[in-house]
C-alpha positions in Angstrom: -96.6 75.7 1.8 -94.5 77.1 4.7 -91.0 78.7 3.5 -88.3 79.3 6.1 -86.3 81.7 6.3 -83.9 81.3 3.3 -87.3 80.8 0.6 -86.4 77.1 -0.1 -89.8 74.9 1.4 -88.5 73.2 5.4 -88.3 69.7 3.6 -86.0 70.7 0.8 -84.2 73.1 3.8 -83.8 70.2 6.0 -82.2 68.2 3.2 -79.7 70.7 2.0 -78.5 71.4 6.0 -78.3 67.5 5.9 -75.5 67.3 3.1 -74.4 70.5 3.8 -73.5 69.3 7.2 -72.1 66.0 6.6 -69.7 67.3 3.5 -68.4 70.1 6.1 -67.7 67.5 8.7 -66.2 65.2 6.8 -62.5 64.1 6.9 -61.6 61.2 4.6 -64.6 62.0 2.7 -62.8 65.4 1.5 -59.7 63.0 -0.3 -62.0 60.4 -1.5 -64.3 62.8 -3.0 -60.7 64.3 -3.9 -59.8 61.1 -5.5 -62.8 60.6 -7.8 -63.3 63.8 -9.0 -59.7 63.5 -10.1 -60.3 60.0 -11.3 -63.3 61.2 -13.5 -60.9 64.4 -14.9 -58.7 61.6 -16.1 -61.3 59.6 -17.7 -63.1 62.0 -19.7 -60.6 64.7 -20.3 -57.1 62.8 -21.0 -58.4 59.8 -21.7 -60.3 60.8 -24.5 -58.1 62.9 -26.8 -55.4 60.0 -27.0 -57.7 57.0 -27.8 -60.7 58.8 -28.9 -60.0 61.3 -31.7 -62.5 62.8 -33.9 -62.0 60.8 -36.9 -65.6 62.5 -38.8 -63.4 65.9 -38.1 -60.2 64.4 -39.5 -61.6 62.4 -42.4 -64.4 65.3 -43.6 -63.4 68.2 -44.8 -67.1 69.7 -44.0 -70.5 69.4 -42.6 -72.7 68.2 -45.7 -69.6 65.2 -46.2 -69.8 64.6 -42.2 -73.4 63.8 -42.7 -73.7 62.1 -45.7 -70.8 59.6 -44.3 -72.7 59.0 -40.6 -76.3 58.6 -43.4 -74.6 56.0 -45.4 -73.3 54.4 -42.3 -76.7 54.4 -40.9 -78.7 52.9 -43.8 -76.0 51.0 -45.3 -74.3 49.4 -42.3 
């Protein structure tokens, strides 16, 4: 298979100048992108230490009572 000049194969070349192209162009795309990658921060970062806390961590005091609980849960629902 033909490489070009950077190693990558023409196909895989062309579709990387593609994106790389449009992102570098782009003008609202920059503060939409912006938007959700700020929007997903605040899902999975804040979000989850205030309504999902580690109750195994908080209830267990170590590893072997974390996994006997989570066994018993699993068997004995």
């Amino acid at each position: 298979m033909p490489k070009t000049l950077d190693g990558m194969p023409p196909v895989i070349h062309k579709i990387f100048r593609f994106y790389y192209d449009g992102f570098r162009n782009m003008t609202w795309g920059r503060k939409l992108w912006g938007i959700i990658l700020l929007k997903l921060f605040i899902m999975f970062a804040i979000l989850r230490l205030f309504f999902f806390p580690d109750i195994l961590q908080r209830d267990f005091h170590s590893d072997e009572e974390r996994s006997d609980h989570v066994l018993e849960q699993i068997i004995n629902p």
